[in-house]
C-alpha distance (Angstrom), angle and dihedral (degrees) to the residues before:
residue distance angle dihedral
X1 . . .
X2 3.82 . .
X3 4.05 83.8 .
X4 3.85 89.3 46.8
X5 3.35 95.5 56.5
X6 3.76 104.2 39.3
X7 4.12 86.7 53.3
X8 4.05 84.1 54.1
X9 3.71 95.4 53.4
X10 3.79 80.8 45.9
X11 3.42 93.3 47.7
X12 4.09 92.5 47.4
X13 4.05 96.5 44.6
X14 4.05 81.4 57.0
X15 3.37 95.7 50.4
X16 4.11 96.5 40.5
X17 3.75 81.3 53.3
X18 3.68 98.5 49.7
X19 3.76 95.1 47.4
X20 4.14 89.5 47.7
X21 3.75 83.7 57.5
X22 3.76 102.1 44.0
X23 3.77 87.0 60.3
X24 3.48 114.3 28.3
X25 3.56 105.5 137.8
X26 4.12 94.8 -152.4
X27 3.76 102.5 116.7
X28 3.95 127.1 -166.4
X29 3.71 95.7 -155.7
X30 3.73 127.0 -169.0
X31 4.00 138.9 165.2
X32 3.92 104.2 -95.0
X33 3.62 137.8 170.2
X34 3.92 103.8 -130.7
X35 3.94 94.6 -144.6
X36 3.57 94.3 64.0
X37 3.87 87.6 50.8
X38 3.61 93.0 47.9
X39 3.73 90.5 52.0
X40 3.91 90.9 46.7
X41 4.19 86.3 59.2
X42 3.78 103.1 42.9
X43 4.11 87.4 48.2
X44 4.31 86.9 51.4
X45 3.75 78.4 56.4
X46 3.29 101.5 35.1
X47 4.21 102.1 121.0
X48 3.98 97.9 46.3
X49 3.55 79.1 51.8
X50 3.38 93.3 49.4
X51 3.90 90.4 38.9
X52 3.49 92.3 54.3
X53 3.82 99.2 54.4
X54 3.67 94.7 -114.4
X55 3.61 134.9 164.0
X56 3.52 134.4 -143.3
X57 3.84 129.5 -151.7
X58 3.82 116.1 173.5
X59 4.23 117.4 -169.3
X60 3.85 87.2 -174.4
X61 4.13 115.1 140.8
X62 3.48 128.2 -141.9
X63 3.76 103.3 -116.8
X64 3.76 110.2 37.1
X65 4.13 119.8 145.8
X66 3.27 124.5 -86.8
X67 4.18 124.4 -114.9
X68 3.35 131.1 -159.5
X69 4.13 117.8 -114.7
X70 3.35 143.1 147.8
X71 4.21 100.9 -101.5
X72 3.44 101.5 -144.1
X73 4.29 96.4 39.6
X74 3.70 88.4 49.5
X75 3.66 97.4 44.1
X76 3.95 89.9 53.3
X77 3.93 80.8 54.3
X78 3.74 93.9 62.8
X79 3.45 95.0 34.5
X80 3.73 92.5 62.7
X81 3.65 90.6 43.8
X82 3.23 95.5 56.7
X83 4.30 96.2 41.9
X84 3.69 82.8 54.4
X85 4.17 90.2 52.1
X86 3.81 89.7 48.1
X87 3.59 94.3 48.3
X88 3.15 92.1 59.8
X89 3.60 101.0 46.7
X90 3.48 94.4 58.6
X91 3.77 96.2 151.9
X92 3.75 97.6 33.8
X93 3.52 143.7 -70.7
X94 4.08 139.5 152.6
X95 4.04 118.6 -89.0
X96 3.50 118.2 -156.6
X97 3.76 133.6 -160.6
X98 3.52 123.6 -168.4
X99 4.10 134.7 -179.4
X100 3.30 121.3 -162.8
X101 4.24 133.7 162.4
X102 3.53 123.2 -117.4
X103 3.79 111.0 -165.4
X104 3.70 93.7 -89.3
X105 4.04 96.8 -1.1
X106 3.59 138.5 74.3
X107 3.61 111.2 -138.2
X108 4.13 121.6 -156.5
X109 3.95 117.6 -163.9
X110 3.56 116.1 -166.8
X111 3.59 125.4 -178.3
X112 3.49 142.2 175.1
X113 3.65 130.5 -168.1
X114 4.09 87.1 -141.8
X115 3.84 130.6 127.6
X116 4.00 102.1 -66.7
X117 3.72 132.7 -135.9
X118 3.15 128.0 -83.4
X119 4.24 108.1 -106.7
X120 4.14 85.2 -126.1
X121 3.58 87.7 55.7
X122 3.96 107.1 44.2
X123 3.90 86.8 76.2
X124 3.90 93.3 61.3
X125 4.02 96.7 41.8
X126 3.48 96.2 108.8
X127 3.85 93.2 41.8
X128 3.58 108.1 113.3
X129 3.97 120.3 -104.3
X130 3.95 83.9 9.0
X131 4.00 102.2 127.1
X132 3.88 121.0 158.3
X133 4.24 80.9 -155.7
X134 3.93 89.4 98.2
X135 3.54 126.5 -138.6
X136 4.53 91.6 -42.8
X137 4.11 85.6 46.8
X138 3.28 133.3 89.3
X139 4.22 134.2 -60.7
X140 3.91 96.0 -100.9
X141 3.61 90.7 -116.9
X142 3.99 106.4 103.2
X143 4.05 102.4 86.2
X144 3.17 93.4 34.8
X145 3.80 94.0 55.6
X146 3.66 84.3 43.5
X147 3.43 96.0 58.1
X148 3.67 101.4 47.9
X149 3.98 82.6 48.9
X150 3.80 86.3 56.6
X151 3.68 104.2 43.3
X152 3.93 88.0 48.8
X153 4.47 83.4 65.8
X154 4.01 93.3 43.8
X155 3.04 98.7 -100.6
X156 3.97 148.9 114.3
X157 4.12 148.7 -114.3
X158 3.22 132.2 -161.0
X159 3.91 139.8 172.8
X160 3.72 125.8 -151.0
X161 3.63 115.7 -171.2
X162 3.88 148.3 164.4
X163 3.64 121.8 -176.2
X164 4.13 116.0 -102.2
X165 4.11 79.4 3.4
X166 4.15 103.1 86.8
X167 3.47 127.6 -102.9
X168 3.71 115.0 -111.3
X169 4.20 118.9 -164.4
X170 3.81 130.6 -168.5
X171 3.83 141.6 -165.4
X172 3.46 127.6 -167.6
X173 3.75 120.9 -162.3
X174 3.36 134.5 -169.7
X175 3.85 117.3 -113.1
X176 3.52 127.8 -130.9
């Protein structure tokens, strides 16, 4: 019992820890062009994306405006994103990323030709510890890190789905 219960204070400093990460609102922000950042996450995961058969196509332009994020918040954004898209894509499939301005936003589409959600499910994907990865997936934590991440730049996420259909996500950001 004494082990039990020093593993669950353990087990509850980790967690307090986690969740004063995931939304600390202290942001390091800096002018950055979100192609390059993009790029910089697919290449971290370049081999399971390799591994898993999975091709890119990017509809970025050259010149697109600049926004101001924190680098290493917003890459952990896309990262996840991305994890989540090759996750589900375990056999295959094509993952596109697309930038496009919005008057005063800059919108990112990405979407994966993966297994879907569920329609019950897209309403609790950024719950936190809610994964659809079963008990071998994931902790249920990455979108809903990602959208605290997002909200603290002004901006907004949102996941489109249909089951054995892809699931595509976008961000819009405002531009400086």
């Amino acid at each position: 019992l004494d082990l039990m219960e020093d593993g669950i204070k353990r087990i509850q400093k980790a967690v307090t820890n986690l969740l004063e990460y995931a939304r600390n609102p202290n942001l390091e922000r800096s002018d950055a062009d979100l192609g390059t950042l993009i790029d910089k996450a697919l290449n971290l995961l370049d081999y399971q994306i390799r591994k898993n058969q999975i091709k890119i196509e990017r509809d970025i332009p050259k010149t697109i405006p600049s926004v101001k994020v924190d680098w290493n918040q917003m890459g952990q954004v896309f990262v996840n994103i991305f994890l989540n898209a090759i996750q589900a894509m375990q056999e295959g499939g094509i993952l596109k990323v697309a930038l496009k301005t919005n008057d005063d936003r800059l919108k990112v589409t990405i979407s994966d030709t993966g297994k879907g959600i569920r329609e019950e499910d897209l309403s609790k994907v950024f719950d936190p510890f809610f994964t659809t990865k079963g008990e071998d997936g994931g902790t249920g934590l990455g979108l809903w890190i990602s959208q605290g991440v997002i909200e603290r730049h002004s901006g907004t996420i949102q996941v489109k789905s249909r089951e054995k259909e892809g699931t595509t996500v976008e961000i819009q950001l405002p531009v400086i």
